[in-house]
Backbone of each chain as ProteinMPNN parsed JSONL, in Angstrom:
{"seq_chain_A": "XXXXXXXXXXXXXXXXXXXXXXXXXXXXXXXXXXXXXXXXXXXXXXXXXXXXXXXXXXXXXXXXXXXXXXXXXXXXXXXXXXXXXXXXXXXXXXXXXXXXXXXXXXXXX", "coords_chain_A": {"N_chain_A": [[11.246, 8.958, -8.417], [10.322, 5.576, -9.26], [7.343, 4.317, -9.489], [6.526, 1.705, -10.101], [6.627, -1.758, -9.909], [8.401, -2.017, -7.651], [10.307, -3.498, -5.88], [10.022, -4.239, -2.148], [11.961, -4.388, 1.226], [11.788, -5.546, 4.582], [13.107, -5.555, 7.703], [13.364, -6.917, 10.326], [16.002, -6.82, 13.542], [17.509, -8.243, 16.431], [20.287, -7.858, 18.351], [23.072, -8.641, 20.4], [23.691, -8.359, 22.851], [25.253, -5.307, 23.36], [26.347, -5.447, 20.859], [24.892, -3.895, 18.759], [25.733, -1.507, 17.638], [27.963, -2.516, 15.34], [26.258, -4.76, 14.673], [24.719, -2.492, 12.942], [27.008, -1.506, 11.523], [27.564, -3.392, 10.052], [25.166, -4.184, 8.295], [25.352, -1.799, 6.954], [27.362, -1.621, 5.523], [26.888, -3.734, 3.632], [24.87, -2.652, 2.223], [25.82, -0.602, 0.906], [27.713, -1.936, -0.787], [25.819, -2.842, -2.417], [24.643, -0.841, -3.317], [24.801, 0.358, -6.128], [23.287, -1.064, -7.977], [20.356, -1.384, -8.116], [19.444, -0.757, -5.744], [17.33, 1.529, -4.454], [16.514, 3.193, -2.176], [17.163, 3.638, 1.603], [16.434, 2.682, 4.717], [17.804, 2.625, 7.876], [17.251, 2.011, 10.851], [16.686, 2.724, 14.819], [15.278, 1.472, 17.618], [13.367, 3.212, 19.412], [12.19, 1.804, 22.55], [13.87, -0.486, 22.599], [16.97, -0.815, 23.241], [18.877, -2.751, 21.52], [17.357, -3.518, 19.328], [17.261, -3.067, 15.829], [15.617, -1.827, 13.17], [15.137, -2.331, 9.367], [14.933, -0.885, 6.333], [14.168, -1.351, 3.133], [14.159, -0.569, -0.595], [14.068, -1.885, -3.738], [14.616, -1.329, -7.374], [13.456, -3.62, -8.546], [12.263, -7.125, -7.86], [14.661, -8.902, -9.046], [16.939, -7.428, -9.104], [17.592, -7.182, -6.56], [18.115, -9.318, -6.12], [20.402, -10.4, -6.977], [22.1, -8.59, -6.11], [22.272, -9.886, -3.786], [23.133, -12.088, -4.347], [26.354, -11.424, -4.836], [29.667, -10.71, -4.234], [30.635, -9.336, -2.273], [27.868, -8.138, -0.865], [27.105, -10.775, -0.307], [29.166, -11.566, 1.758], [29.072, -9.766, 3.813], [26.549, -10.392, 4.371], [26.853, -12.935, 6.171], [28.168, -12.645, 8.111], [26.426, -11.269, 9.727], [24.485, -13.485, 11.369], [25.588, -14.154, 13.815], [26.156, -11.791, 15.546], [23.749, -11.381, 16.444], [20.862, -11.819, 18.663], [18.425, -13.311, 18.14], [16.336, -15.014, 15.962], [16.318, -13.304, 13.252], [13.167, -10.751, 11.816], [11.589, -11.045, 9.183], [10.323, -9.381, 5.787], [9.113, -9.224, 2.708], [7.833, -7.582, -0.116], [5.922, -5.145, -2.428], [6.322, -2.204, -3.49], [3.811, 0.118, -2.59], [2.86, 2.378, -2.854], [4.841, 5.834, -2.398], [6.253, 8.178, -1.267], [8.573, 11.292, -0.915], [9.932, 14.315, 0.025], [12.432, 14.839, -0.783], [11.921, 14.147, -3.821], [9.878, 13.688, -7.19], [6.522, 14.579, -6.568], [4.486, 11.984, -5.074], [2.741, 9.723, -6.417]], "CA_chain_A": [[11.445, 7.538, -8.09], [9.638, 4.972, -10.307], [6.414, 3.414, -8.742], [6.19, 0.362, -10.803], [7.538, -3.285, -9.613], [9.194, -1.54, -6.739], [10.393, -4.623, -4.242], [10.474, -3.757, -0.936], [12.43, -5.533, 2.069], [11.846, -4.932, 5.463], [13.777, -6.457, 8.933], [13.863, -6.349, 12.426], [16.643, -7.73, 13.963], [17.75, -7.821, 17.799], [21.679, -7.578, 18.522], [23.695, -9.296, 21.068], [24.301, -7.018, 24.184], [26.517, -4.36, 23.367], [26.714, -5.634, 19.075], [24.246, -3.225, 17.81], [26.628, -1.074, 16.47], [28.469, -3.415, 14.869], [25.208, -4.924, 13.368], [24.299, -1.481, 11.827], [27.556, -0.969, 10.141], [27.496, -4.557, 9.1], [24.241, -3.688, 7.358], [25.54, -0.59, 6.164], [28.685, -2.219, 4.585], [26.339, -4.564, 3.217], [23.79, -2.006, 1.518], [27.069, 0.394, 0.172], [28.257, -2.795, -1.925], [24.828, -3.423, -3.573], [24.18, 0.528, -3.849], [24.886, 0.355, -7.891], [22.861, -1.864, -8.681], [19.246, -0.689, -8.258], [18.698, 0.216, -4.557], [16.679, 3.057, -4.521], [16.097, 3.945, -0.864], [16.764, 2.467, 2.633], [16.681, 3.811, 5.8], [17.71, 1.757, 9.288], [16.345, 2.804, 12.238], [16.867, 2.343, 15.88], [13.756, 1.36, 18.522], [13.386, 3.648, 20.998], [11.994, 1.206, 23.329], [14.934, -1.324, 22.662], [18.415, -0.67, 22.599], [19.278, -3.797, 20.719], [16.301, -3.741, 18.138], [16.809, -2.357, 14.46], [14.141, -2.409, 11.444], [15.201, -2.324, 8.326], [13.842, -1.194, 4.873], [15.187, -1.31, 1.333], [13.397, 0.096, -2.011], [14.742, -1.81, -4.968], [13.762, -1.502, -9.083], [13.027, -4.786, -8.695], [12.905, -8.154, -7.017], [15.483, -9.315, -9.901], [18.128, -6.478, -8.715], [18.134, -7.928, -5.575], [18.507, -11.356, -5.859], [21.69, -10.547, -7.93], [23.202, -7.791, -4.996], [22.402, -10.736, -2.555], [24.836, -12.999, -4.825], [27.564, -10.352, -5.115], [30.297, -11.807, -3.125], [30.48, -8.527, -1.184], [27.144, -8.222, 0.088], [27.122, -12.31, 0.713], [30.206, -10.962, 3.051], [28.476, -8.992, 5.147], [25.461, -10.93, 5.115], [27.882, -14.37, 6.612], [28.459, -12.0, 9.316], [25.693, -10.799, 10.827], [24.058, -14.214, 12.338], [26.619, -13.946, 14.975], [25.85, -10.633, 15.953], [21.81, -11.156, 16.702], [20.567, -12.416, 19.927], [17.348, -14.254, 17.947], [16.225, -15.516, 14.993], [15.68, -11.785, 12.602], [11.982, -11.015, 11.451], [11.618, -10.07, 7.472], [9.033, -9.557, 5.245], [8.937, -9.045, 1.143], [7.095, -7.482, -0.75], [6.112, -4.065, -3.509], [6.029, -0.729, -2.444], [2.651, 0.607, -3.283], [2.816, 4.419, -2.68], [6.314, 6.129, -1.828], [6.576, 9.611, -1.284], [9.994, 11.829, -0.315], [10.026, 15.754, -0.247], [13.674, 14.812, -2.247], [11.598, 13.868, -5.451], [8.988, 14.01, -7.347], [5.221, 14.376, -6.173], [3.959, 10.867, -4.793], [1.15, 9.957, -7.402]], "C_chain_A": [[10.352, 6.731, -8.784], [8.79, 4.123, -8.969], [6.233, 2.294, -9.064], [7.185, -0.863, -10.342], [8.085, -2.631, -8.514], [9.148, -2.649, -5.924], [10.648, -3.756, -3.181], [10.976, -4.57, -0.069], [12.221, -5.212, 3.73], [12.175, -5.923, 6.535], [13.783, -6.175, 9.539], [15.056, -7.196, 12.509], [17.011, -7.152, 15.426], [19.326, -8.275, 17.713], [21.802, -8.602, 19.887], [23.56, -8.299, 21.771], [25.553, -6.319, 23.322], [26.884, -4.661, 21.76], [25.476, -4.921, 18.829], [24.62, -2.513, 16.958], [27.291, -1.088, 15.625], [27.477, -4.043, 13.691], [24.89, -3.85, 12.48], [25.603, -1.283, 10.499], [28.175, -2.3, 9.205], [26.701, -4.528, 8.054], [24.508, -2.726, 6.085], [26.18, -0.864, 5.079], [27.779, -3.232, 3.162], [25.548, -3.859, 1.91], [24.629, -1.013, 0.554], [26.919, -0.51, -0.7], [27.564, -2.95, -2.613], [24.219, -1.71, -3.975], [24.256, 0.873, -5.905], [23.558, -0.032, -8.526], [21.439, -2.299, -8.517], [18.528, -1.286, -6.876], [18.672, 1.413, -4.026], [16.654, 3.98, -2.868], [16.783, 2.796, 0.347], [16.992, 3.163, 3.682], [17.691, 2.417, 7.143], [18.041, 2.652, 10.253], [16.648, 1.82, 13.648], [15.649, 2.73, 16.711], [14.308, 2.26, 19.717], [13.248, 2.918, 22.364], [13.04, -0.056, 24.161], [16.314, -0.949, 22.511], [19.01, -1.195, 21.792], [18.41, -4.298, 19.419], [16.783, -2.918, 16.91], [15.752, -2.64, 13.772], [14.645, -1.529, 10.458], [15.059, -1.758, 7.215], [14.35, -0.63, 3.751], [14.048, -1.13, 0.043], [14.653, -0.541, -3.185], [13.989, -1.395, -6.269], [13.471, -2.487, -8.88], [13.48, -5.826, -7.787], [14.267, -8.906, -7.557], [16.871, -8.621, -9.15], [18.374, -7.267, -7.439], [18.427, -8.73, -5.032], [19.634, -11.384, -6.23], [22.158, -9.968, -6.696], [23.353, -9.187, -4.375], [23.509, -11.795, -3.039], [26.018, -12.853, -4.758], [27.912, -10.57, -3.664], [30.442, -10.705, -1.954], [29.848, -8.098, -0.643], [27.159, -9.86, 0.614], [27.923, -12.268, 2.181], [29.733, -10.727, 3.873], [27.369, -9.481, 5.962], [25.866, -12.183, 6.298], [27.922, -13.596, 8.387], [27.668, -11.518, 10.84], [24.936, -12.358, 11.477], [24.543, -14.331, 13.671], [26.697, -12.901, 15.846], [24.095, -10.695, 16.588], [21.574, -12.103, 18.2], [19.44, -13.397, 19.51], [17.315, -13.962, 16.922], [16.008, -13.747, 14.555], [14.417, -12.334, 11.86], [12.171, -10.321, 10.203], [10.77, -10.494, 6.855], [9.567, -8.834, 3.822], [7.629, -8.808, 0.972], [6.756, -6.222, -2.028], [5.471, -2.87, -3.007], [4.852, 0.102, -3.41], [2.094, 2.055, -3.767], [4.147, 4.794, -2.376], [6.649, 7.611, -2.219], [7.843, 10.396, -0.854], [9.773, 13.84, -0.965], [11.3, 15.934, -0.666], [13.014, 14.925, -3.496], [10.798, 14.27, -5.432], [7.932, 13.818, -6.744], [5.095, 13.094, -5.855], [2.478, 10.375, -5.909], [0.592, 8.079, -7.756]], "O_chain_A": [[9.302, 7.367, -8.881], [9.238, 3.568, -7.965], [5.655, 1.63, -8.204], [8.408, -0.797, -10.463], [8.958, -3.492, -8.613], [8.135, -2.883, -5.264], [11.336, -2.737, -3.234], [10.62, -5.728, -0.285], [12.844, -4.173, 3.949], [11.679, -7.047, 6.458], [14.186, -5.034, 9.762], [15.22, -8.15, 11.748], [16.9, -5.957, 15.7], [19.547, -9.159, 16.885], [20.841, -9.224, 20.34], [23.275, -7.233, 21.226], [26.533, -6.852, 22.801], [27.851, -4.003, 21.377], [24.684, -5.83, 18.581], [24.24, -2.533, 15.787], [27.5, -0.081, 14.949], [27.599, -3.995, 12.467], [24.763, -4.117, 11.285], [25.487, -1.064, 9.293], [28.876, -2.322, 8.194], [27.154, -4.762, 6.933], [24.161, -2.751, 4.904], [25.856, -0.551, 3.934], [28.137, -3.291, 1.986], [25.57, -4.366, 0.788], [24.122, -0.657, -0.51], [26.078, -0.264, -1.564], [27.999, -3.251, -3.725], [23.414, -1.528, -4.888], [23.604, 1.679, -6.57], [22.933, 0.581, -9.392], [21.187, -3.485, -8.734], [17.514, -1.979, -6.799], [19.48, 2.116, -3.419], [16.772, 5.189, -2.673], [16.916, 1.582, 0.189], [17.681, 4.184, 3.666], [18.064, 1.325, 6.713], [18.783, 3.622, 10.405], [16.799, 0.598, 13.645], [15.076, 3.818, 16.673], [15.205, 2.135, 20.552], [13.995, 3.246, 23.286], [13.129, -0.444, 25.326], [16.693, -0.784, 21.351], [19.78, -0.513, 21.117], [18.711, -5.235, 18.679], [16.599, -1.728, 17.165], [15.076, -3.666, 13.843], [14.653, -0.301, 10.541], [15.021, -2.813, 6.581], [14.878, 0.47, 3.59], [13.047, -1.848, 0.067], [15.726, -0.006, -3.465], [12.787, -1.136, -6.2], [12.326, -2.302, -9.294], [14.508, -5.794, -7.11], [14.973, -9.479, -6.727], [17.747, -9.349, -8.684], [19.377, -7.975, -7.35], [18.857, -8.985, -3.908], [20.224, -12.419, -5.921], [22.722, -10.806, -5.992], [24.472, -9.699, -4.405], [24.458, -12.231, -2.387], [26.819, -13.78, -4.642], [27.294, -10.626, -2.6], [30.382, -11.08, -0.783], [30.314, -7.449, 0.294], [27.218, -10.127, 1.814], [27.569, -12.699, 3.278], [29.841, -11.414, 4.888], [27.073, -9.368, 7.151], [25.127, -12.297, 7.276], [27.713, -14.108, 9.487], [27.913, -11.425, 12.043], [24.858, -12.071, 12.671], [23.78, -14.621, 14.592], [27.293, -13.058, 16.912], [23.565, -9.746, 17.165], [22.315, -13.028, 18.534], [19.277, -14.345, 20.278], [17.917, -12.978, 16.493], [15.591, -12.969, 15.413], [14.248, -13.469, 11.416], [12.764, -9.249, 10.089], [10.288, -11.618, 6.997], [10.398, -7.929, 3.893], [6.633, -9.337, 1.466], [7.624, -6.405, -2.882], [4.454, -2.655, -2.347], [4.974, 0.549, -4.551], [1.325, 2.543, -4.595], [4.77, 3.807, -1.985], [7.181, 8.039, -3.243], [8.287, 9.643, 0.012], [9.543, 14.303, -2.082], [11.582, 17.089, -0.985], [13.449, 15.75, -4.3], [10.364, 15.003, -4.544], [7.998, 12.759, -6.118], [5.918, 12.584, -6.615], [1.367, 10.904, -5.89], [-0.435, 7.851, -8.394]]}, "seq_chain_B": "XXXXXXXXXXXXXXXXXXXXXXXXXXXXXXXXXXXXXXXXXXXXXXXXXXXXXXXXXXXXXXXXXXXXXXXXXXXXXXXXXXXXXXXXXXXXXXXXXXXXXXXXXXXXX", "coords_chain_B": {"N_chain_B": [[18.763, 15.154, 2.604], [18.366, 15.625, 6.122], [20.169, 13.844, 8.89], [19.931, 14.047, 11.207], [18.105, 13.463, 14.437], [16.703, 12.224, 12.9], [13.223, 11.201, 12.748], [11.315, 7.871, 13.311], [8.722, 5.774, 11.793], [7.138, 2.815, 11.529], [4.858, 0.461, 10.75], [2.404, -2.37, 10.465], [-0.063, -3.519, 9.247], [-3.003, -5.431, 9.371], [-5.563, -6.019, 7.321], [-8.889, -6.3, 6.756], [-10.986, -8.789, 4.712], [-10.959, -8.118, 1.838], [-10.61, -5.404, 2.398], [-8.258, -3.919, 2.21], [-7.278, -2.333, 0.035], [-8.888, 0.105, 0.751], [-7.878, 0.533, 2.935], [-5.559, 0.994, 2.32], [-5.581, 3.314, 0.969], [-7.022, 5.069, 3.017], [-4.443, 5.392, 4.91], [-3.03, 6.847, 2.873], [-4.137, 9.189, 2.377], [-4.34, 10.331, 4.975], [-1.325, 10.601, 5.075], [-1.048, 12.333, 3.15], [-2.087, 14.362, 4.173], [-0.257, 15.326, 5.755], [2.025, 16.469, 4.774], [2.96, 18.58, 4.32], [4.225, 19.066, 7.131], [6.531, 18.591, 7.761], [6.838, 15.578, 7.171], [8.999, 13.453, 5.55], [9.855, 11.378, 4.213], [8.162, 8.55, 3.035], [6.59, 5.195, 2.929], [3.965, 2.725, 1.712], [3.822, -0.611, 1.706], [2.871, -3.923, 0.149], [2.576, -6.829, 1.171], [4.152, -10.013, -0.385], [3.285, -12.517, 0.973], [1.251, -12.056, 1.999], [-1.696, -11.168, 0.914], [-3.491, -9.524, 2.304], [-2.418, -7.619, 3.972], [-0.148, -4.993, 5.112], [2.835, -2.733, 5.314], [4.245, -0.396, 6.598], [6.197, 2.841, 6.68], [7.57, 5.357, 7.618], [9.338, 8.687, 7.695], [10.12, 11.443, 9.795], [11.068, 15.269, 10.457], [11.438, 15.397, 13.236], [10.453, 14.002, 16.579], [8.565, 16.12, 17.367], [6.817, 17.307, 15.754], [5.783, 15.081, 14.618], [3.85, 14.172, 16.245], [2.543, 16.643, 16.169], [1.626, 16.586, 13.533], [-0.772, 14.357, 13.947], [-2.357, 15.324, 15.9], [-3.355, 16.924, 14.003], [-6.285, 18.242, 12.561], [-7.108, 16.575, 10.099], [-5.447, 14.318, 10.29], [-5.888, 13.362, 11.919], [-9.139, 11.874, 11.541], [-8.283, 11.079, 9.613], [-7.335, 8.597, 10.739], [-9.065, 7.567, 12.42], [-10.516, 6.173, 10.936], [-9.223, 4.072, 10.223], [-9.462, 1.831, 12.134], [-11.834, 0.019, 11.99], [-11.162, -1.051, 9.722], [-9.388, -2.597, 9.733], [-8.424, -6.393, 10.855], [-7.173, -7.264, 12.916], [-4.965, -6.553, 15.529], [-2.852, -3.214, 15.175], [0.764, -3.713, 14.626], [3.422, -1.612, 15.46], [6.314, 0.171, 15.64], [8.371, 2.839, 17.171], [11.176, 5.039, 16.477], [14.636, 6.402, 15.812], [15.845, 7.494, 12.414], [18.982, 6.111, 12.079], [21.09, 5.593, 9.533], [20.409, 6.405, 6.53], [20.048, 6.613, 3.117], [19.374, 7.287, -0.384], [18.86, 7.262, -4.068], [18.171, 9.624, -5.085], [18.901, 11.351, -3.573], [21.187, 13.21, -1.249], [24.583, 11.978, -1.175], [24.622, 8.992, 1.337], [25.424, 10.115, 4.761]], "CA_chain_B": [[17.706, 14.862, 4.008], [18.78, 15.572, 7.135], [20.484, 12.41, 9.436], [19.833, 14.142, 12.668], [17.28, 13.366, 14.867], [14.786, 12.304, 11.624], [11.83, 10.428, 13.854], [11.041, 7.142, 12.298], [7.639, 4.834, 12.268], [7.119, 1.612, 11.52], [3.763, -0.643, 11.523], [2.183, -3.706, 9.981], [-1.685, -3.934, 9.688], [-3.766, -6.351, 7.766], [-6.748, -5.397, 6.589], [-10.276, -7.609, 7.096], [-10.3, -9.403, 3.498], [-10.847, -7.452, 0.407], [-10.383, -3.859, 2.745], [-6.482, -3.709, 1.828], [-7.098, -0.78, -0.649], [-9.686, 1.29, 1.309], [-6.403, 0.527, 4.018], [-4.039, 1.938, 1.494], [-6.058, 4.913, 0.503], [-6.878, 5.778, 4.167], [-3.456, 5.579, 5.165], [-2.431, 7.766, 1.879], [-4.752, 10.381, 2.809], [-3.422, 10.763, 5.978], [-0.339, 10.746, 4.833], [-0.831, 13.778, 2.446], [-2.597, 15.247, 4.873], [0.463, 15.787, 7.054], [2.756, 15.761, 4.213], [3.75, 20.052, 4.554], [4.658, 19.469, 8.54], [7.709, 17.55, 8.557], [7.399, 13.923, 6.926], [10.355, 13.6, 4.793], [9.066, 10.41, 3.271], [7.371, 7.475, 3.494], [6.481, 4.21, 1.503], [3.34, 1.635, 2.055], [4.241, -1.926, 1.309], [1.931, -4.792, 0.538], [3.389, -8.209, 1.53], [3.741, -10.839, -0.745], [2.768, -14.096, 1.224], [-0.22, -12.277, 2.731], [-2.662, -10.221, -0.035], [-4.193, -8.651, 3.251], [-1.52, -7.44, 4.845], [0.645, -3.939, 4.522], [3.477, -2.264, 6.01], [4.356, 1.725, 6.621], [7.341, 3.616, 7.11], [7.529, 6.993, 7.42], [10.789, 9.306, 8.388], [9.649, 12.56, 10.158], [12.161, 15.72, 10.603], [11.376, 15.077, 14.321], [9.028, 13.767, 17.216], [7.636, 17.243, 17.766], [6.357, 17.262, 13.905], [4.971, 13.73, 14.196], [2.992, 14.369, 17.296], [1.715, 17.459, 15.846], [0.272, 16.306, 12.258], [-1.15, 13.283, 14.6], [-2.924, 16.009, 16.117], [-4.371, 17.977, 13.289], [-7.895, 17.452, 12.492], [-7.827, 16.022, 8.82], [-4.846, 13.588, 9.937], [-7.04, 12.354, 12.907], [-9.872, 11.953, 10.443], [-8.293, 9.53, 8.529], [-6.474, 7.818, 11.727], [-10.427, 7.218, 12.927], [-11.251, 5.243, 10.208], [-8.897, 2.612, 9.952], [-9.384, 0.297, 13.266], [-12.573, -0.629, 11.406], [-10.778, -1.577, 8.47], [-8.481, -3.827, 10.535], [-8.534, -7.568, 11.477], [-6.603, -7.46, 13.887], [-4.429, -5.154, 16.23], [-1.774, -3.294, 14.355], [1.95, -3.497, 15.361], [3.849, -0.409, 15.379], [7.383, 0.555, 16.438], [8.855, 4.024, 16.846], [12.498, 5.285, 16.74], [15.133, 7.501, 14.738], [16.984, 7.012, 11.747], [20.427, 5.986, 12.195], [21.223, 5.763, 8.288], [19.046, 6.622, 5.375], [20.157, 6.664, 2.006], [18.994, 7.118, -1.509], [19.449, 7.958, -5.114], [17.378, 10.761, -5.443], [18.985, 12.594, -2.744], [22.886, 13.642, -1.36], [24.808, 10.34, -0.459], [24.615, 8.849, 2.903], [26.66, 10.512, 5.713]], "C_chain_B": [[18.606, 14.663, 4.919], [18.878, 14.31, 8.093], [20.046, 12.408, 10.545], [18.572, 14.173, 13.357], [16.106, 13.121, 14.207], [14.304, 10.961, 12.935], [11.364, 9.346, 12.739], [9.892, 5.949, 12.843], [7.569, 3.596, 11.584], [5.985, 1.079, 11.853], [3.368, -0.94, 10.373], [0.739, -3.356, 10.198], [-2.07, -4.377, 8.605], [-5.115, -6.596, 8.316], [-8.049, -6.676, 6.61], [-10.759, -7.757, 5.053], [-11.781, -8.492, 3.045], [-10.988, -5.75, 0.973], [-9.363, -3.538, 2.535], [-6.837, -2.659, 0.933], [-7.758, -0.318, -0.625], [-8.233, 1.455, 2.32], [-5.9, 1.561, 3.613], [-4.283, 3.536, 1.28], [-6.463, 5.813, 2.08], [-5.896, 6.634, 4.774], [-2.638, 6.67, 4.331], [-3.201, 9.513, 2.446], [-4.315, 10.886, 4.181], [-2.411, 11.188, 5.891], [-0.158, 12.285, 3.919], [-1.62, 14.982, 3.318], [-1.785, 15.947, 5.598], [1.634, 16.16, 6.594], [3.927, 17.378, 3.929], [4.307, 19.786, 6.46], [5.613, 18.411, 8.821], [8.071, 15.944, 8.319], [8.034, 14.136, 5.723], [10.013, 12.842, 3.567], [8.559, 9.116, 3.827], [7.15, 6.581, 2.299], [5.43, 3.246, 2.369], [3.568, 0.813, 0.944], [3.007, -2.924, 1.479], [2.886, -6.146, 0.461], [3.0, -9.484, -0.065], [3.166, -12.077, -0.519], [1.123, -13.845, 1.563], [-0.857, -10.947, 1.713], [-3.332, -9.567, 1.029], [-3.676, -7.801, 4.435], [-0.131, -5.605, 4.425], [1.795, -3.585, 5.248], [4.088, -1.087, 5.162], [5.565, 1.79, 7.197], [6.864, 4.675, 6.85], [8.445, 7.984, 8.353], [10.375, 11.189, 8.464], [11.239, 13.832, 10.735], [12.403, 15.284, 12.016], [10.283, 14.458, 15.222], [8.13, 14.335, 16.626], [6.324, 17.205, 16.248], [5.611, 15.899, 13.751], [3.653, 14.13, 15.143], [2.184, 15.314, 16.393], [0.837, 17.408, 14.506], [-0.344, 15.447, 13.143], [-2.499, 14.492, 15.218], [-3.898, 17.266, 15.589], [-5.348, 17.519, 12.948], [-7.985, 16.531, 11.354], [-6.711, 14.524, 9.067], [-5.384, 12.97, 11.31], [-8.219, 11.827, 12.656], [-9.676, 10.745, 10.179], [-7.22, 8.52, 9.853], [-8.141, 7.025, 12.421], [-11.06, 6.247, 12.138], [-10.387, 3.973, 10.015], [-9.111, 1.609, 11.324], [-10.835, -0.381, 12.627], [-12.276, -1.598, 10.472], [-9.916, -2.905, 8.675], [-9.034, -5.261, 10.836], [-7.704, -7.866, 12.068], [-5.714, -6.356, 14.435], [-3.614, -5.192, 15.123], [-0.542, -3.51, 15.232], [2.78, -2.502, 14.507], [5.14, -0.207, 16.146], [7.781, 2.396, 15.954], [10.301, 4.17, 17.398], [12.994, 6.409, 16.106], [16.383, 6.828, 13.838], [18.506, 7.033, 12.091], [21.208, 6.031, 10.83], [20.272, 6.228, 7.33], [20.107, 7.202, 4.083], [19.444, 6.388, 0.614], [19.446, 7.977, -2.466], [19.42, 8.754, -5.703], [17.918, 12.242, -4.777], [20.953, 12.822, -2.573], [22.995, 11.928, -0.776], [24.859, 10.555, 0.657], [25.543, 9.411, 3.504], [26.465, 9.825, 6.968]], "O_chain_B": [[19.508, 13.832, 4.825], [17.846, 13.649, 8.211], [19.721, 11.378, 11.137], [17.789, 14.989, 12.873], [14.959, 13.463, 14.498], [14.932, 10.185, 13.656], [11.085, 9.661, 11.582], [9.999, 5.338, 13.907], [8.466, 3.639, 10.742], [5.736, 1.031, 13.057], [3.638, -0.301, 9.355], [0.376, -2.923, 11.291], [-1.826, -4.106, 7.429], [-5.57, -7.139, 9.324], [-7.821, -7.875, 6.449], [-10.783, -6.768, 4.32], [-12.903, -8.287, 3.508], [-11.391, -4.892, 0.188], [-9.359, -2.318, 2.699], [-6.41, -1.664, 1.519], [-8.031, 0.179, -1.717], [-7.635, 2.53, 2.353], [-5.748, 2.669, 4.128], [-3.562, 4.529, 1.372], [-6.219, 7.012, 2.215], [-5.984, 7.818, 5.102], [-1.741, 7.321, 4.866], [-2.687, 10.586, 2.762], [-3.919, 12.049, 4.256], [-2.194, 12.22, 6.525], [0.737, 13.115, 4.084], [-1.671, 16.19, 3.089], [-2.148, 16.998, 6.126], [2.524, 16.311, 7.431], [5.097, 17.404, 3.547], [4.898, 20.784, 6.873], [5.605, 17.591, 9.739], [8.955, 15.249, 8.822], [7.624, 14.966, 4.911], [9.891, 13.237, 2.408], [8.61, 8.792, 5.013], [7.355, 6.864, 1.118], [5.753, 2.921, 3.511], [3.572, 1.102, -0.252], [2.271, -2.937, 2.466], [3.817, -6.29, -0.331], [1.902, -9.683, -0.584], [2.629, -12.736, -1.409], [0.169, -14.622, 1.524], [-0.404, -9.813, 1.868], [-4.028, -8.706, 0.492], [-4.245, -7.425, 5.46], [0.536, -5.493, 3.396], [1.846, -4.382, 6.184], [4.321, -0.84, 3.979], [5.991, 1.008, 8.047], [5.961, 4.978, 6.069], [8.288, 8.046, 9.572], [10.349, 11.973, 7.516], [12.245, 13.371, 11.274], [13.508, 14.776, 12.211], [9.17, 14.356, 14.707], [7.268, 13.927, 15.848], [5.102, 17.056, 16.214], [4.886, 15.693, 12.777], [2.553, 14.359, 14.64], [1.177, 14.852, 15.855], [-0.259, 17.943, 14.334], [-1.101, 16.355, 13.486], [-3.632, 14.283, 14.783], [-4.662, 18.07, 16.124], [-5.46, 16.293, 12.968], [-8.848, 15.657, 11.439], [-6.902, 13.599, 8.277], [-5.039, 11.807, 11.519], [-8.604, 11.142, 13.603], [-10.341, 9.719, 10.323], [-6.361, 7.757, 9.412], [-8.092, 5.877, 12.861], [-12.001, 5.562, 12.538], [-10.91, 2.916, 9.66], [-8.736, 0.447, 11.169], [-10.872, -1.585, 12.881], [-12.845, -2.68, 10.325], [-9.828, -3.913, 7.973], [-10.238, -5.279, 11.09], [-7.267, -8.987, 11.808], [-5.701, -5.274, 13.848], [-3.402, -6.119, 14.341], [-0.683, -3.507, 16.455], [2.862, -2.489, 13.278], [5.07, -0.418, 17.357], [7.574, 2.987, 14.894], [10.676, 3.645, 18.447], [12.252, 7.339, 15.789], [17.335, 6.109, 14.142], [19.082, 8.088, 12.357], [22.249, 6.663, 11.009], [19.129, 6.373, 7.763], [20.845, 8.174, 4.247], [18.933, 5.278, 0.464], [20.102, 9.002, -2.281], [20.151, 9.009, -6.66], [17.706, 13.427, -5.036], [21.781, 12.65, -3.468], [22.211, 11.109, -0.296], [25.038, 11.639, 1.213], [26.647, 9.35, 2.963], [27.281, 9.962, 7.88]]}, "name": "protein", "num_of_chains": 2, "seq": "XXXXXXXXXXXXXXXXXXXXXXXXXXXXXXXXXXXXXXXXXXXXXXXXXXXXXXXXXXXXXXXXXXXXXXXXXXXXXXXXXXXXXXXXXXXXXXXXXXXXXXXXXXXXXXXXXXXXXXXXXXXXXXXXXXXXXXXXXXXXXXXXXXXXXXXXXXXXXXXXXXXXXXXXXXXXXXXXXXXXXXXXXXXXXXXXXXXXXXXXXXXXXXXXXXXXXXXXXX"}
């Protein structure tokens, strides 16, 4: 996996009662459609503490790649969707992934 | 990489100004310290709005495996030295992946 320029994206978001599942595979749907087109990694994760909490986090090649997925009318889709699904405003943060290791690839260096 | 039950962390800490890459290297060392018992992968992020500021993921096969590097001496070591390094508390969530995909590895299931 290439260390250089790597954007990273990372979100919380809280669900409606009983729409969490719904938000994840809104996400999911969301992260499939821009999968081409240079995102490298992403996980989403569920809070133990919360039932209704996810967080986020996306590994692109670049901040460029993902300004374009976010145009592409079929992640815009998915994104249209989820405000409606969240119980409060979602928390997100940008920025470049500095280290990034995976016992898939190569060494971390 | 396995979908089931991977153990997933999450936290934010920013760094007392110009300690952000003693932070990073703390946190790395830890991280390879623990890096044969079960963490899958991981990525530290530095924020763009805030130059003092980072955020960690890291996707473990399970709890049991998190708890227990947490508990080995060289990855308590370097867990001892960062609240110095800090300006302020960190925030930290824990959960388990619900998705995880990338391009390095088999596609998402």
């Amino acid at each position: 996996m290439p260390s250089e320029n790597m954007f990273s994206v990372y979100g919380r978001m809280t669900a409606l009662p009983g729409q969490r599942d719904e938000l994840i595979a809104v996400l999911r749907d969301g992260l499939h459609a821009s999968g081409d087109g240079g995102l490298l990694a992403y996980s989403i994760n569920a809070l133990f503490d919360d039932p209704d909490t996810i967080w986020l986090t996306q590994l692109w090649t670049g901040k460029e790649a993902h300004e374009a997925a976010t145009r592409s009318e079929r992640v815009a889709a998915a994104s249209r969707r989820i405000p409606s699904l969240l119980a409060e405003q979602p928390v997100g943060f940008y920025g470049h992934a500095v280290h990034v290791g995976s016992q898939n690839s190569t060494p971390p260096h």
